[in-house]
N, C-alpha and C positions, 0 to 999 in steps of 0.2 A: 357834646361831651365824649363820644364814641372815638371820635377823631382824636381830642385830645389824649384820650390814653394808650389809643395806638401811637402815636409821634411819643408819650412818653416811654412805651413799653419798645420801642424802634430804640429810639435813643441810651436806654441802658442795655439794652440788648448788641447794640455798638461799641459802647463802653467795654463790656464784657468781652464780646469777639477781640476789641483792640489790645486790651490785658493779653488776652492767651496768646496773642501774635506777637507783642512783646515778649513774653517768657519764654516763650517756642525758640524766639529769635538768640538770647540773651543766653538759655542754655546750649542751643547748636551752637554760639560762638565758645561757649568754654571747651567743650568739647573738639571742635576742630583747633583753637589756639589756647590752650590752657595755660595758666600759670608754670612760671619753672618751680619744681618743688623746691620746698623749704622758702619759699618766696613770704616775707610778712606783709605784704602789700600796700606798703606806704605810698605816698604821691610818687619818688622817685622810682621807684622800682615800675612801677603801673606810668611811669611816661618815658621808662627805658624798656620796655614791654611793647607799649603802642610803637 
């Protein structure tokens, strides 16, 4: 039973580190290439952007 709740406590402990390394990631990217202002960000504007 000990086992099991370490692999589950491992497991969202995982979860959790992989969130924050996407949000880390997601806001460094705004920051170094941000929207042009006044930008409404529809599909075209966001794949004349990428």
């Amino acid at each position: 039973m000990k086992t099991v709740l370490r692999t589950v406590a491992a497991i969202v402990a995982g979860t959790f580190v992989l969130f924050a390394l996407i949000v880390a990631v997601e806001l460094f990217s705004a920051v170094v290439h941000p929207l042009p202002e006044g930008s409404v960000a529809t599909k075209e504007e966001i794949c004349r952007h990428v």
